[in-house]
C-alpha positions in Angstrom: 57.5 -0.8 73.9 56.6 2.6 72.4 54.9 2.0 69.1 55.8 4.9 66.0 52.6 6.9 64.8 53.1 8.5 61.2 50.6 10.4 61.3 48.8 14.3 60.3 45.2 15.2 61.8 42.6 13.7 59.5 39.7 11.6 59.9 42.3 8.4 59.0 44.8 9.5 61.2 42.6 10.4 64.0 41.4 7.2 64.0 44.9 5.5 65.3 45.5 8.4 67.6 42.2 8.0 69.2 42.5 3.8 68.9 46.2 3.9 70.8 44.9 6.3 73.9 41.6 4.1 74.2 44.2 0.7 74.3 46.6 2.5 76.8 49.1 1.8 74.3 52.6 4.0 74.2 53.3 6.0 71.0 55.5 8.5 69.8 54.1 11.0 67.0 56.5 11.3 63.6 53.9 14.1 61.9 53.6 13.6 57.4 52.7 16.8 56.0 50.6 15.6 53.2 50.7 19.3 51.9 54.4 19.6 51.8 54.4 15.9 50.2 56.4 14.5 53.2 54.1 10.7 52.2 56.1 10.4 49.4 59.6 10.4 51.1 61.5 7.1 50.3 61.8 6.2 54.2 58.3 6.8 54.3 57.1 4.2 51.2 59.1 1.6 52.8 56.1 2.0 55.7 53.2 3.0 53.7 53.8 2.2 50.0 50.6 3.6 49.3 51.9 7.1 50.1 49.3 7.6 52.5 48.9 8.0 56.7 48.6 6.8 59.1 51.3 4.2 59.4 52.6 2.3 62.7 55.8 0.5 63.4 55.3 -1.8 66.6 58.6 -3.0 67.6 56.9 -5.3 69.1 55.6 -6.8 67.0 54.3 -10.9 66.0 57.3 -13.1 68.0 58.3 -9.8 69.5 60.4 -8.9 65.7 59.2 -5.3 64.6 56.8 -5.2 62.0 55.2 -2.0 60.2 51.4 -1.7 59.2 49.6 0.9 56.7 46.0 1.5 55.9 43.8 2.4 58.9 41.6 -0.5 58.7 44.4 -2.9 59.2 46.0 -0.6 61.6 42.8 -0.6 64.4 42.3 -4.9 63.4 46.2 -5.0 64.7 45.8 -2.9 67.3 42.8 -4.7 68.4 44.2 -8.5 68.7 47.8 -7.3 70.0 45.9 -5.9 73.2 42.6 -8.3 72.9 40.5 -4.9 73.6 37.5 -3.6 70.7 37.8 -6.2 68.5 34.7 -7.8 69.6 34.6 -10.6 72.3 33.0 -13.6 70.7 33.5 -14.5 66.8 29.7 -13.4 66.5 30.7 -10.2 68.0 34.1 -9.9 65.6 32.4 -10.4 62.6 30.0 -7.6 63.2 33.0 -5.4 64.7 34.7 -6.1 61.1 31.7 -5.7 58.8 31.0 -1.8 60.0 34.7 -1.2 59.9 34.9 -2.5 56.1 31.0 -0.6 55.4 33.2 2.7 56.7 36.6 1.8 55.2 34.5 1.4 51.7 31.6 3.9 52.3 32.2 6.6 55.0 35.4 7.2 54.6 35.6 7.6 50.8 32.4 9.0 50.3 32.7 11.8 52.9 36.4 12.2 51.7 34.8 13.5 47.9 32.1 15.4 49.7 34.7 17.7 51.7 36.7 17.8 48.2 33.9 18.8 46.1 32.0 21.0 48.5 35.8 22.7 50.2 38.9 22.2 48.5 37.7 21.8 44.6 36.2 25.4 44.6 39.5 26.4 45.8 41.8 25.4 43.1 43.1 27.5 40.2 41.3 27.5 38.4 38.6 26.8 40.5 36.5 23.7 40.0 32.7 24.4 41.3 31.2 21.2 40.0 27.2 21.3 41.3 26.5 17.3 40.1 29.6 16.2 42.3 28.9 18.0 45.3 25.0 16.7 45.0 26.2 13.5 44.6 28.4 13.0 47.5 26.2 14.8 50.1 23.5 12.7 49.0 25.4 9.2 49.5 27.1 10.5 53.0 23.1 11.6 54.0 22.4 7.7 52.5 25.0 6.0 54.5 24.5 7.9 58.0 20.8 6.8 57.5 22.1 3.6 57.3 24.1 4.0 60.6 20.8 6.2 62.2 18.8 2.5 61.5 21.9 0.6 62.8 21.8 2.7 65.8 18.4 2.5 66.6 19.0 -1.2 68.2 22.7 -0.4 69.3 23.9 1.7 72.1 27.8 1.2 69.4 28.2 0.8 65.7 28.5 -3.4 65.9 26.0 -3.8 68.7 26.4 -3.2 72.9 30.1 -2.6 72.8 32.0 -0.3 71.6 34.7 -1.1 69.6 37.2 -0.4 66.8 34.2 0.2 64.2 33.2 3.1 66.6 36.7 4.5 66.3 36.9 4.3 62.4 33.3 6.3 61.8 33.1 8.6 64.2 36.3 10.5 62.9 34.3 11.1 59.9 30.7 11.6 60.9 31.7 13.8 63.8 32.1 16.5 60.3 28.8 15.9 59.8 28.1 20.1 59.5 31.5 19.9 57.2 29.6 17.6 54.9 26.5 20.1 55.0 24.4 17.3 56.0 21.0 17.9 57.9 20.6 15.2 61.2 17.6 16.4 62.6 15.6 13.1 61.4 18.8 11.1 62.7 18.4 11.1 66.3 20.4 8.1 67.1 23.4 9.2 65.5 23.2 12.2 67.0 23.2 10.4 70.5 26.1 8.2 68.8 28.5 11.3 68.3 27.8 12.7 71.4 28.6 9.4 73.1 31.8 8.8 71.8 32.4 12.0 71.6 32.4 12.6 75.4 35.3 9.6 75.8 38.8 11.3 77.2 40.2 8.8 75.2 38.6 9.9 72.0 39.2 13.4 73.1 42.8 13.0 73.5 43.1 11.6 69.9 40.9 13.8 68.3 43.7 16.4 69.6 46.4 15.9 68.7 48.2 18.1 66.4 44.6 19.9 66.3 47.2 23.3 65.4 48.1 21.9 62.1 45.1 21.9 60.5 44.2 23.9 58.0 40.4 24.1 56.4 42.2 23.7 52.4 45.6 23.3 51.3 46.8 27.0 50.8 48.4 27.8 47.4 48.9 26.1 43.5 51.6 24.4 45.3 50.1 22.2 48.0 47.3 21.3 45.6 49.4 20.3 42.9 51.1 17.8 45.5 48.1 16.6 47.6 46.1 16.4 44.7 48.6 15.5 41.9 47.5 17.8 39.7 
């Protein structure tokens, strides 16, 4: 049964696009226009109350009754037990699995997001907002934490050990913008093999796709900031 996708091209919404073609699953693409505000439409709360993509509805869901799933994280650990693929084999091999998902849903994933706000969209408002402290800040944690995944890497041929896996899907969407973050991988050679790897996968290719037209560098005009930003 065709699973619903709500979903725009970002990092977190690459992330299901990319986990559904690795799992073979069927999906049909209902696209949220964060700049236009389309996240806060009632229909789409009752799916995301967080106002935020991506969101699935499986209709085939637990017992085979439809049941709808926000935030990412959640989304891929779903994904993952409905087809028994990238979770991790063994419980050893699911808790490492989860562990690098949560270090990117709490670390990567934030951190990078305030690094492309500080360093590409903040300098962009009106009136602009060229803050040097935050954008040192958040380069330096992103260059912190993809150390941290370099040193993981070292010993792994994946994020959570021989395998790849739904961890793999989560961080790559974000480190692949390394250059975006202005970081400097030269003394990171393992997650430079890392993004080529999973890089090179059709399935990952596919994902990272779709939609690719829609995306835009900054939200264009007073307008979209003032409802992507809330300002």
């Amino acid at each position: 049964m065709t699973i619903d996708l709500y979903f725009w091209p970002t990092p977190n919404g690459w992330k299901i696009s990319i986990a559904l073609e690795e799992m073979g699953l069927d999906y049909r693409t209902h696209l949220v226009n964060i700049s236009k505000g389309e996240q806060f439409a009632p229909d789409f709360l009752k799916i995301s109350p967080n106002n935020r993509m991506p969101a699935i509805v499986d209709p085939d869901g637990p017992d085979g009754a439809p049941i709808s799933i926000f935030e990412s994280g959640a989304i891929l650990q779903y994904l993952a037990r409905k087809t028994g693929t990238f979770g991790g084999a063994t419980e050893r091999a699911r808790v490492a699995v989860d562990q690098w998902l949560m270090w990117q849903m709490g670390g990567v994933g934030p951190m990078a997001g305030q690094a492309h706000h500080f360093i590409h969209y903040a300098p962009q408002m009106d009136p602009p907002q060229d803050l040097p402290y935050a954008r040192d800040r958040y380069r330096a944690e992103v260059a912190r934490l993809y150390g941290v995944l370099d040193r993981q890497l070292a010993d792994n041929a994946y994020v959570a050990g021989p395998d790849y896996s739904i961890a793999d899907m989560a961080i790559w969407p974000w480190a692949h913008l390394w250059k975006r973050q202005e970081q400097d991988i030269s003394d990171k050679p393992h997650f430079a093999r890392w993004i080529e790897t999973v890089g090179s996968r059709p399935a990952v290719q596919r994902g990272r796709a779709l939609h690719e037209e829609l995306r835009s560098p900054a939200p264009q005009g007073k307008e979209a900031q003032a409802i992507l930003f809330r300002r």
